[in-house]
C-alpha positions as CSV (number, residue, x, y, z in Angstrom):
1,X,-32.9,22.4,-16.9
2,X,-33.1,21.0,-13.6
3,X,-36.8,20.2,-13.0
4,X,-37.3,22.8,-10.0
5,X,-35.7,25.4,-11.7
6,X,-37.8,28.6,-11.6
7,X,-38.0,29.2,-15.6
8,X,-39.6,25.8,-15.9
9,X,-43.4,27.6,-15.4
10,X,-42.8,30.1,-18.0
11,X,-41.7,28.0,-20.8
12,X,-44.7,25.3,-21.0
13,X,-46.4,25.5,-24.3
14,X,-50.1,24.4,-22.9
15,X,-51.9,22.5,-19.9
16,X,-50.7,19.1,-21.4
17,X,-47.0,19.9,-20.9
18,X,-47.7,21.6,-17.8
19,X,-49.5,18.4,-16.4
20,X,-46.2,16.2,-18.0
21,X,-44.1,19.2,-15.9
22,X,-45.8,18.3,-12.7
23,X,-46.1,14.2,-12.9
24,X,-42.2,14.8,-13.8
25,X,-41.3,16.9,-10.7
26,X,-42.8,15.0,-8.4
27,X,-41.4,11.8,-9.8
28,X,-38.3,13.4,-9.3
29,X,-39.2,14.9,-5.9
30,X,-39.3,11.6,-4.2
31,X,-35.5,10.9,-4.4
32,X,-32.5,12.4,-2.8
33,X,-29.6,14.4,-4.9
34,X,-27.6,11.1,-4.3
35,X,-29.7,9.1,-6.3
36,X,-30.4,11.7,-9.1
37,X,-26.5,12.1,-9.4
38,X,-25.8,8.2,-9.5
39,X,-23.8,7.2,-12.9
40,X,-25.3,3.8,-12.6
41,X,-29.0,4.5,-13.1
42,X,-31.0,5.8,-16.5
43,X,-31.0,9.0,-17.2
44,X,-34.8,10.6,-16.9
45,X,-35.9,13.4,-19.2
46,X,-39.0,15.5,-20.1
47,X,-38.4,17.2,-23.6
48,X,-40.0,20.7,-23.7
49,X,-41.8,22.1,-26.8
50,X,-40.2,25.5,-26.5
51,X,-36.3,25.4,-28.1
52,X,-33.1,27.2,-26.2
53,X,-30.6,28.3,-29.0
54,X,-26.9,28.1,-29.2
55,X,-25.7,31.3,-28.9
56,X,-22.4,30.3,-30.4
57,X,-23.6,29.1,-33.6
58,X,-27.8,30.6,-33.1
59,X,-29.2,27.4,-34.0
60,X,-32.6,26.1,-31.6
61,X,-31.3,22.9,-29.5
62,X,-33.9,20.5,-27.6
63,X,-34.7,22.0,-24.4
64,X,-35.1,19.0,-21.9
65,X,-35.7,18.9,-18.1
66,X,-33.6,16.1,-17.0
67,X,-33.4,14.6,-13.4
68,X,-29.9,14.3,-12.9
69,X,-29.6,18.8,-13.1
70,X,-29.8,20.0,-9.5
71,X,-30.7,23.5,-8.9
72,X,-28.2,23.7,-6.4
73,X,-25.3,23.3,-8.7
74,X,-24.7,26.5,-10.7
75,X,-27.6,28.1,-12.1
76,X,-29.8,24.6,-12.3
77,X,-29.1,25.2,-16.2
78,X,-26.5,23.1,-18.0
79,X,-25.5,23.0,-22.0
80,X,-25.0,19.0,-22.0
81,X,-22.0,17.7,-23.8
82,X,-22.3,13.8,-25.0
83,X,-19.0,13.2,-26.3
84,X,-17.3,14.7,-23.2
85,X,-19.5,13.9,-20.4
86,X,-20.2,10.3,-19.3
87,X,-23.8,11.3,-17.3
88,X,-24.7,13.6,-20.7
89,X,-23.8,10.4,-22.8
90,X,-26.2,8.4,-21.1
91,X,-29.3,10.9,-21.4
92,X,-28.3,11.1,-25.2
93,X,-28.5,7.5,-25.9
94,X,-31.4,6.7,-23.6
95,X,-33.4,9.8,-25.6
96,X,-32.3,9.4,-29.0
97,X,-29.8,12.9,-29.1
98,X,-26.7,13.3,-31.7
99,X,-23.2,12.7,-30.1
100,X,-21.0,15.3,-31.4
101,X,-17.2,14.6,-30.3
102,X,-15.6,18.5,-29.3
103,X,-12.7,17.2,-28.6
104,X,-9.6,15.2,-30.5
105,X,-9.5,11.0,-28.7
106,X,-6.0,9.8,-28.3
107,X,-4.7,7.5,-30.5
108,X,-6.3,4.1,-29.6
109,X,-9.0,5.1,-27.3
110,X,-12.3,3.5,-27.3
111,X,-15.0,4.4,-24.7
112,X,-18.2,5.7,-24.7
113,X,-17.9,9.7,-23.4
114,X,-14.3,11.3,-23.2
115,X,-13.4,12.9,-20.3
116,X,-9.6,13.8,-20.7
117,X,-8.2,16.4,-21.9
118,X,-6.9,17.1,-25.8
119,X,-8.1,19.6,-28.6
120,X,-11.4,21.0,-29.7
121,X,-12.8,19.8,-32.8
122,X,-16.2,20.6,-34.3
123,X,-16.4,23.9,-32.3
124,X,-15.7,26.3,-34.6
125,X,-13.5,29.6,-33.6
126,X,-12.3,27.3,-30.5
127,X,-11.3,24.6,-32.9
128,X,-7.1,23.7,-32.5
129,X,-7.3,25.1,-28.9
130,X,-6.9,22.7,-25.4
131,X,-9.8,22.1,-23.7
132,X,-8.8,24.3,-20.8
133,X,-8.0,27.1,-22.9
134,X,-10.8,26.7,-25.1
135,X,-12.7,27.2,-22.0
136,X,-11.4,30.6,-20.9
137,X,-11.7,31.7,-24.3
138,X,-15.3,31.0,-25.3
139,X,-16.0,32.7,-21.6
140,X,-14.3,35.8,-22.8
141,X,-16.7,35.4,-25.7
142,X,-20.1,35.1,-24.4
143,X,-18.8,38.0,-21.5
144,X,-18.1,40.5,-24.1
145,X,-21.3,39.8,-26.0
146,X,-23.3,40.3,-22.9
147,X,-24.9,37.1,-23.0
148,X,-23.1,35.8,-19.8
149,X,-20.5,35.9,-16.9
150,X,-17.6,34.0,-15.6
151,X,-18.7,32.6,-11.9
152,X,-16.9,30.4,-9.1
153,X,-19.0,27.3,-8.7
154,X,-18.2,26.3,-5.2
155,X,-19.2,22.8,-4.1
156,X,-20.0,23.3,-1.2
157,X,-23.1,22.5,0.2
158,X,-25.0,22.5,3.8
159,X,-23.9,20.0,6.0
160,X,-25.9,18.3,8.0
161,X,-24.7,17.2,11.2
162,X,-27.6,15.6,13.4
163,X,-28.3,12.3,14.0
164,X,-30.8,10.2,15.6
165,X,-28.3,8.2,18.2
166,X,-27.2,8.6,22.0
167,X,-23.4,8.7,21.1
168,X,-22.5,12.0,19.6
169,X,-22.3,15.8,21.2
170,X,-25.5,17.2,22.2
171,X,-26.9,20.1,19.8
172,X,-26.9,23.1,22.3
173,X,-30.5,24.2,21.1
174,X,-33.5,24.4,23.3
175,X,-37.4,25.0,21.5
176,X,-39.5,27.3,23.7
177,X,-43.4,27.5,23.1
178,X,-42.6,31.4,23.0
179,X,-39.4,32.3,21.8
180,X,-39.0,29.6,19.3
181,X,-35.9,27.7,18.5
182,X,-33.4,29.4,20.9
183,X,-29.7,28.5,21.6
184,X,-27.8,27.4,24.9
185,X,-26.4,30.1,26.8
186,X,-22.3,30.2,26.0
187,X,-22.2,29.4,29.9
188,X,-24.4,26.7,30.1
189,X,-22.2,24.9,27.5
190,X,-21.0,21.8,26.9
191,X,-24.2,19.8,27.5
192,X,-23.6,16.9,28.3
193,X,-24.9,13.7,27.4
194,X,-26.9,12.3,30.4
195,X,-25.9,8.7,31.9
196,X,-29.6,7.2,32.6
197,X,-30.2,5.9,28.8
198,X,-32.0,2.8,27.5
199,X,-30.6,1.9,24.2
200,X,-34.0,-0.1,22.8
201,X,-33.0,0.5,19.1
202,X,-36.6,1.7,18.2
203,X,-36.2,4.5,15.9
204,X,-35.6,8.0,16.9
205,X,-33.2,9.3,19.1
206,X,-32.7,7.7,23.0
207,X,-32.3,11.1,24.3
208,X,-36.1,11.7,23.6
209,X,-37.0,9.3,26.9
210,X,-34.9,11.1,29.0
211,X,-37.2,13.4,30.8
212,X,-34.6,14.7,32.6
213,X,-32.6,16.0,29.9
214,X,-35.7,16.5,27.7
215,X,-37.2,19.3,30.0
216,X,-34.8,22.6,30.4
217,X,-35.7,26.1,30.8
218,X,-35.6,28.3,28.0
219,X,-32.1,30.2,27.8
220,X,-34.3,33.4,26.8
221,X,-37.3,33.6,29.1
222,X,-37.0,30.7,31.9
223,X,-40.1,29.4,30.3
224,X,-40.8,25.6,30.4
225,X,-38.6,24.5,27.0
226,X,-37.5,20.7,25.3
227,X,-33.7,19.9,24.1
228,X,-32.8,19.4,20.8
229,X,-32.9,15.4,21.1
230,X,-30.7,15.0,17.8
231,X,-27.0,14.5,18.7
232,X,-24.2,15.7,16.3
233,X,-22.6,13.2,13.8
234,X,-19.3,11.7,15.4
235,X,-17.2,13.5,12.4
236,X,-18.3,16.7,14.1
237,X,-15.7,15.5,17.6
238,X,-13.0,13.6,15.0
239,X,-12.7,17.0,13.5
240,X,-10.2,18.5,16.2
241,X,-9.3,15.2,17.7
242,X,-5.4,16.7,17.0
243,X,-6.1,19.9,18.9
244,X,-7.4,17.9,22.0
245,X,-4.5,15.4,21.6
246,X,-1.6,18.4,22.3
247,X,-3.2,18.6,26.2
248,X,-5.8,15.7,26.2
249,X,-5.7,16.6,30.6
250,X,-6.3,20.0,29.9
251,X,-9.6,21.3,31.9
252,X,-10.0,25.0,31.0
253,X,-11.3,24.7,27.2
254,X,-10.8,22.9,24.0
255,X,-7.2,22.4,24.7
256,X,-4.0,24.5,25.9
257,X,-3.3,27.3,23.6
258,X,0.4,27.2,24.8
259,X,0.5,23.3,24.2
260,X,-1.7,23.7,20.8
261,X,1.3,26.9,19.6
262,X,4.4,23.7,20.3
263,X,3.0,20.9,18.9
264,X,0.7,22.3,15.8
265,X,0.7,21.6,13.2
266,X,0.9,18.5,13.0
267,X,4.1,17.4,10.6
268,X,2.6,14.1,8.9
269,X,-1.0,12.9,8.3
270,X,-0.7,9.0,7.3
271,X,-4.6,7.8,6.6
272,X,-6.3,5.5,3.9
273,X,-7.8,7.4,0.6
274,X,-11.4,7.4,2.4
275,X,-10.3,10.2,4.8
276,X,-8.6,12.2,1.8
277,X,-11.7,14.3,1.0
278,X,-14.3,14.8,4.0
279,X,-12.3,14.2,7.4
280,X,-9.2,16.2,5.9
281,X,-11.8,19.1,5.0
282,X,-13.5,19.2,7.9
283,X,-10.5,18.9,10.1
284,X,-9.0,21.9,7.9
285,X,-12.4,23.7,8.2
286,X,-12.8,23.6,12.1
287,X,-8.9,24.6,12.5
288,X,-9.7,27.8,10.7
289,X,-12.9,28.3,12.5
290,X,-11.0,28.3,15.9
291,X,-8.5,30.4,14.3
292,X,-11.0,33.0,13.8
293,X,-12.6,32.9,16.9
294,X,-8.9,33.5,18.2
295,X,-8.9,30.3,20.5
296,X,-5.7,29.2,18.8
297,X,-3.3,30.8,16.4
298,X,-2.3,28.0,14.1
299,X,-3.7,28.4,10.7
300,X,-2.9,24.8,8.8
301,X,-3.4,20.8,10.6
302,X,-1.5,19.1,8.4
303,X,1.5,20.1,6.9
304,X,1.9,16.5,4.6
305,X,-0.1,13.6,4.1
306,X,0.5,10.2,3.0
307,X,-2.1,7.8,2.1
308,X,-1.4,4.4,2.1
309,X,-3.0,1.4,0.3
310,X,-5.4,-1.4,1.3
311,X,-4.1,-5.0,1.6
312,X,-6.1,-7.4,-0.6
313,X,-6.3,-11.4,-1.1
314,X,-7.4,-13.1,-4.1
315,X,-7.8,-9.6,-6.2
316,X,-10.1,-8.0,-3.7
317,X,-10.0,-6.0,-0.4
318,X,-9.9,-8.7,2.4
319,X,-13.8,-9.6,4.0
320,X,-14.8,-12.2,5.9
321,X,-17.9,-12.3,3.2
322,X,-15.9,-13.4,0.9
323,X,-13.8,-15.8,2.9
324,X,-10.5,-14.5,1.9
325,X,-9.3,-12.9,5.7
326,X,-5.9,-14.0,7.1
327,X,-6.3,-14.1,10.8
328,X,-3.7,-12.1,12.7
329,X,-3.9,-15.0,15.7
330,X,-3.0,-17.7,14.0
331,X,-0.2,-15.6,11.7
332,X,1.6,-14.6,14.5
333,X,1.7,-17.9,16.3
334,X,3.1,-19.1,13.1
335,X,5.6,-16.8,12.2
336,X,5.4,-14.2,14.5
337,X,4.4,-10.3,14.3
338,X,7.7,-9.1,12.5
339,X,7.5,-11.6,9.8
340,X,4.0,-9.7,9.1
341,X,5.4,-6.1,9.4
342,X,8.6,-6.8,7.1
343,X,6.7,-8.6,4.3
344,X,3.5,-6.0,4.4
345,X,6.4,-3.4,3.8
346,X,8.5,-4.9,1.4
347,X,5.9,-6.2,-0.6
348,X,4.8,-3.4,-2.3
349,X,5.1,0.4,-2.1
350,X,3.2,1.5,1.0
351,X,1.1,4.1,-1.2
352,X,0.1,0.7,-3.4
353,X,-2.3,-2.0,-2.7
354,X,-0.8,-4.9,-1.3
355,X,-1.7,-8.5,-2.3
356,X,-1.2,-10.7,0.3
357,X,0.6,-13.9,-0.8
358,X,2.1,-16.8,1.0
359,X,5.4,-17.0,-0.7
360,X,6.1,-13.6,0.0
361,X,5.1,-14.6,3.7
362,X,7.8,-17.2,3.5
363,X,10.7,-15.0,1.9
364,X,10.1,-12.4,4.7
365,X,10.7,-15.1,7.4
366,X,13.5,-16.8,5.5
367,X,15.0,-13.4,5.4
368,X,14.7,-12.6,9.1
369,X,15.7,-16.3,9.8
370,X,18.8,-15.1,8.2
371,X,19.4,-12.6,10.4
372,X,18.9,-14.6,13.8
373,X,21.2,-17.1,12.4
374,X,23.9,-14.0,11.5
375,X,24.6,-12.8,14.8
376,X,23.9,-16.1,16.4
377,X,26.9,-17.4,14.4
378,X,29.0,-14.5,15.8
379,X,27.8,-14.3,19.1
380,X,31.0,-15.7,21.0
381,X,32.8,-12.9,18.5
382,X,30.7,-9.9,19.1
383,X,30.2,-10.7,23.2
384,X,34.1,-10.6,23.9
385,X,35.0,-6.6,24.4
386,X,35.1,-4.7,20.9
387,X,37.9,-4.7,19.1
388,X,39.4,-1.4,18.0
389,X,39.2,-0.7,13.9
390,X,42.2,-0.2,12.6
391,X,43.6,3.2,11.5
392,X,44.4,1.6,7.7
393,X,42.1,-0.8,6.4
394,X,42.8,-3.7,4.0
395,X,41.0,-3.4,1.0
396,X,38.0,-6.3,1.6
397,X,37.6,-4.0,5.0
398,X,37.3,-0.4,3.3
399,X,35.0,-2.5,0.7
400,X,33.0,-3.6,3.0
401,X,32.8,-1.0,5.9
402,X,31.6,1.2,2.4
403,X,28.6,-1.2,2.0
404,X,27.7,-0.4,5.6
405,X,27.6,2.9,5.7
406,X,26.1,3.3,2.1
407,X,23.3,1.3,3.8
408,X,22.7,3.6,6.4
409,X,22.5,6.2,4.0
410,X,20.3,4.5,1.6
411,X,17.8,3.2,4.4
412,X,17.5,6.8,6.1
413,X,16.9,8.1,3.2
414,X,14.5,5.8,2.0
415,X,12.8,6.3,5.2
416,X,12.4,9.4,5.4
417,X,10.6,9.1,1.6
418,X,8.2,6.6,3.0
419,X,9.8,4.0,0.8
420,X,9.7,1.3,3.1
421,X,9.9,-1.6,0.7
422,X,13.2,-0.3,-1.2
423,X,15.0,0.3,2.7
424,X,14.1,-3.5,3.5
425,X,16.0,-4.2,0.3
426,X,18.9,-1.9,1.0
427,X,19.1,-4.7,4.2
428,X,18.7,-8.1,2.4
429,X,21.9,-6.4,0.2
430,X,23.6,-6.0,3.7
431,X,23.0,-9.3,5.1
432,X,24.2,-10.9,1.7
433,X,27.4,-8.9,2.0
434,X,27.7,-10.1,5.3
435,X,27.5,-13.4,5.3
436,X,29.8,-12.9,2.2
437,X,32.8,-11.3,4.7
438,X,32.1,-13.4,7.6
439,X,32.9,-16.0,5.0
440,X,35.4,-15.7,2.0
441,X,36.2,-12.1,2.8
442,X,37.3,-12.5,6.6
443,X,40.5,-14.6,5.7
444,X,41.8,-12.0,3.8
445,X,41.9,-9.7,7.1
446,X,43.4,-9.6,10.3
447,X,41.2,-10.8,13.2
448,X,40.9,-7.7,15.0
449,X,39.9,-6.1,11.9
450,X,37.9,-8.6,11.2
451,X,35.7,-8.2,14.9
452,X,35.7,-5.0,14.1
453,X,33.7,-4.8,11.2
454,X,31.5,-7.4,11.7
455,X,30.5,-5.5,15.3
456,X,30.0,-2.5,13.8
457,X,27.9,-4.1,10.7
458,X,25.7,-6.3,13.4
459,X,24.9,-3.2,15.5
460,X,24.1,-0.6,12.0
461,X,22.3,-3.9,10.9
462,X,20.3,-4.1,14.4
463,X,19.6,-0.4,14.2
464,X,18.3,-0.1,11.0
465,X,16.2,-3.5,10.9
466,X,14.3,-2.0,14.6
467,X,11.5,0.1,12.6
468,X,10.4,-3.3,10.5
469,X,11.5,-6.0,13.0
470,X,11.5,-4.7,16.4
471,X,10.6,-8.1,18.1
472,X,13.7,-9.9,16.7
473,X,16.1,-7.1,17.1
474,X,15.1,-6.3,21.0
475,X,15.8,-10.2,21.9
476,X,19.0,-10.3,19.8
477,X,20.7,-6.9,21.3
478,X,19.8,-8.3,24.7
479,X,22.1,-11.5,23.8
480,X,25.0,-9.2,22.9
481,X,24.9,-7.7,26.3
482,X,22.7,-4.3,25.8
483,X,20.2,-3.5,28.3
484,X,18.3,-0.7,27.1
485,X,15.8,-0.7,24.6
486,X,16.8,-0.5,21.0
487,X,14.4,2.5,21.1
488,X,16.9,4.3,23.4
489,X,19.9,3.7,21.0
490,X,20.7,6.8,18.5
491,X,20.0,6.4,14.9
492,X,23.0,5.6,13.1
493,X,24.6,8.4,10.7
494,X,26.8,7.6,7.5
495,X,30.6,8.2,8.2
496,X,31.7,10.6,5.3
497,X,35.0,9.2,5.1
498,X,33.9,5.5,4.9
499,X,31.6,6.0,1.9
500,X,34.4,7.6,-0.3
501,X,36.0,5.4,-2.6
502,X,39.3,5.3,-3.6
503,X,39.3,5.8,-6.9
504,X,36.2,6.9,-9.4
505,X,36.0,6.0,-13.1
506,X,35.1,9.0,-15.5
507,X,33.8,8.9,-19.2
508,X,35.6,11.5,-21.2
509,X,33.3,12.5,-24.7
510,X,33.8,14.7,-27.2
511,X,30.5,16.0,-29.1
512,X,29.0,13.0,-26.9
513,X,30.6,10.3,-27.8
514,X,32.8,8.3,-25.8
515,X,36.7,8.7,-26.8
516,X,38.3,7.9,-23.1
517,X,38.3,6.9,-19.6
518,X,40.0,8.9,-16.4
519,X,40.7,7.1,-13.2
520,X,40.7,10.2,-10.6
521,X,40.6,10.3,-6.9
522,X,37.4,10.4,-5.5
523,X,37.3,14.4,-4.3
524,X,39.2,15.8,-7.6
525,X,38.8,19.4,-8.4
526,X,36.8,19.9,-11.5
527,X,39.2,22.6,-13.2
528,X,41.8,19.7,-12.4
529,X,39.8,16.9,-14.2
530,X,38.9,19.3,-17.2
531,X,42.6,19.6,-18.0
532,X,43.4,16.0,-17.7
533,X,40.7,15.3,-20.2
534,X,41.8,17.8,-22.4
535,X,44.9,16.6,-22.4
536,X,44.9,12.8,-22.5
537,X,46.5,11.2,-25.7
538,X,43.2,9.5,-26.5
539,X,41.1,12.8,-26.5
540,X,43.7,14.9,-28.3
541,X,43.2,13.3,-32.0
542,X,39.5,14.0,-31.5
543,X,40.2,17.8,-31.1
544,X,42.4,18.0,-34.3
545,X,41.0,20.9,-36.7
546,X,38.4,21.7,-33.7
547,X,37.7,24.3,-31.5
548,X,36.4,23.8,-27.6
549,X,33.5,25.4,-27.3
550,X,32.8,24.7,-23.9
551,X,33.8,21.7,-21.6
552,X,30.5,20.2,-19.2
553,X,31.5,18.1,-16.0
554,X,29.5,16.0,-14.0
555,X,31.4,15.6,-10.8
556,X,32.2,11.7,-10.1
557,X,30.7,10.4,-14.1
558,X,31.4,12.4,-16.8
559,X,33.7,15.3,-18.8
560,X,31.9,16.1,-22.4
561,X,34.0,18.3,-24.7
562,X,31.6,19.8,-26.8
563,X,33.5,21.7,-30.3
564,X,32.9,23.0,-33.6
565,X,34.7,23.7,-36.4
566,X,37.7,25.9,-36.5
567,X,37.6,28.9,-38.3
């Protein structure tokens, strides 16, 4: 039982338990729910001499008042679980009480209390069930006994907002000798936060020695009244920063309702894992307050979020404590901002932690070093007027102009997935294959084909590099003669025709295993590659003495002629 829970009186046996009660409560009293809740702290009991029963099994059980029961949270009464509960484990070691596993470890596992899930063991009629099940059923139980009643537990609780600082909003709530704690009038709202404040970092609010904010009328009577001198917690203003941010010049209220209808909600919420829980619920809490009060008709903030991970030196999160903080200063001089984007985003999947390491450092500016020396060697190519692609491409050229295009596809995909580090990938394959043509490949075509391609790879490779580099690939379109901003250029899109290949290998099984191979053109009909697999002189044998039962293809990989015996 939680110590304050109101049962507590009527179940001492005599004055000595109820003297033990009271040293126990106030013991208790003296720290917040914070503390009592902490994993890392003993557990604190007072065993009572009156027994609770089990009403599964109707055997008496220690009855215990234990510190870390709130009476907030459910009823205040809890039916503690050792095996399965790490905060129960601890009370039943620290006061000497059998650990009965309930449910079955997985192979391998060693730990103290287990919290997964698995099957219930030593619980009699729930016994072979999963936890969760096991749960609803022994509800259903105790229910249609009469001995209890299936309840929401919400978690909920008050939240207090006011805090003893100069910089937050002002509480709107004036105390009046006569008509007690009375609120702002709707058109004496917002208060505002007066100018002539001496921060002296005593204690206790600043607003308190402002007498000329202090002192108001009461709202109610006109009486002589004082402010609240509390201001609210600065989550209370981050909570509909994104309302404000669709007209942040707009006078008449919170924000434009016309603007707030276009631009809400907002389409992607990018944030560390810190803001996952509170500023994501009160954010989603105060949008649906305004939503009632019909200021604003949009119902959701966010519509996704993407939380990203921390980058870390040594094995821990980067702190000047601990000595292990690249400065940016002295990075950038060295190898410049882009150098820092590219490897941060190619290190690691943005969702992960990132540890920072030099040789990574390096490879990213070897790789964009790459890059300047690329176009710089075909500068004197790519500045002299385009050359037209020809209407047939050789066969290095269709290779080639394939790779391009299957890199746009791949990095706007990849993009658009947030998977930054497999997009700057797709690009060191694109450089490779273009030193490669500029190279071996480029004596094998003619030179205006040969201009061609390489103009049309350095621009898709410009274009796609901008989001991770855009320092180097600002300076380098400006040497090949362009004089907007690489932010004003269109996003490349994947030409259809240049990704399909001229011929596509298929696997031809029977019953699964492989008996041929089909070279088909790239856009064959499937009815026309099920009858050349049925009908090629490797696959024929195999359907001897056998009846088709059905024929599955997989457009561009696979026929599988699945059979079974005639007759």
């Amino acid at each position: 039982l939680a110590p304050e829970h109101p049962l507590v009186d009527a179940l001492v046996a005599d004055e000595a338990e109820r003297r033990a009660v009271a040293a126990f409560r106030a013991e208790v009293a003296r720290e917040s729910e914070i503390e009592r809740l902490a994993t890392d702290r003993p557990k604190r009991g007072l065993r009572l001499a009156a027994p609770a029963v089990n009403p599964f099994k109707e055997e008496a059980i220690p009855l215990f008042l234990a510190d870390y029961v709130l009476m907030g949270y459910g009823t205040g009464a809890i039916m503690a679980v050792p095996g399965e509960d790490q905060r129960d484990w601890d009370f039943a070691k620290a006061h000497g009480l059998p650990i009965i596993e309930t449910v079955k470890r997985p192979p391998g596992w060693v730990g103290e209390a287990y919290t997964g899930d698995g099957i219930k063991i030593n619980s009699g009629f729930l016994d072979g069930l999963m936890v969760a099940e096991a749960k609803r059923k022994a509800t259903d139980w105790l229910v249609a006994k009469g001995l209890g009643e299936a309840k929401v537990n919400y978690r909920l609780r008050d939240w207090g907002i006011s805090r003893q600082r100069y910089w937050g909003a002002p509480i709107p709530i004036v105390y009046c000798r006569t008509c007690g704690t009375v609120p702002e009038k709707p058109e004496n709202l917002p208060v505002v936060l007066p100018r002539n404040v001496q921060i002296t970092g005593k204690g206790g609010s600043p607003l308190a020695d402002v007498p000329g904010f202090v002192n108001a009328p009461c709202p109610r009577c006109g009486g002589p009244g004082r402010r609240e001198t509390d201001t609210m917690d600065t989550f209370v203003e981050s909570s509909w920063y994104f309302l404000r941010y669709c007209s942040p010049r707009f006078a008449g209220g919170m924000a434009d309702p016309a603007a707030v209808h276009y631009w809400m909600p907002v389409d992607q919420y990018i944030g560390g894992i810190e803001h996952a829980i509170l500023h994501l619920l009160y954010a989603r809490f105060y949008t649906k307050v305004v939503r009632d009060l019909g200021l604003f008709k949009v119902d959701e903030p966010f519509q996704r979020l993407f939380t990203q991970g921390m980058v870390i030196k040594d094995g821990a999160k980067m702190s000047k404590s601990k000595g292990n903080v690249v400065t940016p200063d002295d990075f950038v001089a060295t190898y410049g901002a882009d150098t820092a984007r590219v490897f941060e985003l190619f290190a690691a999947p943005p969702e992960k932690d990132l540890e920072w390491s030099d040789q990574g450092v390096e490879g990213a500016f070897r790789f964009l070093n790459r890059v300047w020396r690329l176009v710089q060697a075909q500068r004197s190519t790519l500045a002299a007027p385009a050359a037209e692609r020809p209407a047939e491409l050789s066969e290095p050229g269709r290779a080639f102009r394939r790779m391009v295009h299957e890199t746009i596809r791949r990095v706007t995909d990849d993009i658009e997935e947030f998977h930054f580090n497999t997009a700057i990938s797709a690009l060191h394959e694109l450089v490779n294959a273009m030193y490669a043509f500029a190279g071996e490949s480029l004596a094998r075509v003619t030179p205006e084909e040969g201009r061609a391609l390489l103009g049309e790879a350095v621009e898709t490779l410009l274009l796609l590099l901008a989001p991770f580099a855009p320092h180097l690939v600002e300076e380098l379109r400006s040497q090949l003669g362009h004089g907007e901003s690489v932010f004003q250029a269109a996003w490349p899109t994947a030409d259809p025709a240049a990704l399909e290949r001229e011929a596509v290998l298929i696997v031809v099984q029977v019953d699964g295993r492989v008996r041929a191979r089909l070279t088909v053109g790239p856009s064959v009909a499937e009815e026309t590659l099920r009858a050349r697999a049925l009908a090629d002189g490797k696959v024929r044998p195999w359907l001897q003495s056998r009846e088709v039962e059905r024929v599955v293809v997989v457009p561009g990989r696979l026929v599988n002629i699945v059979t079974r015996s005639a007759g």
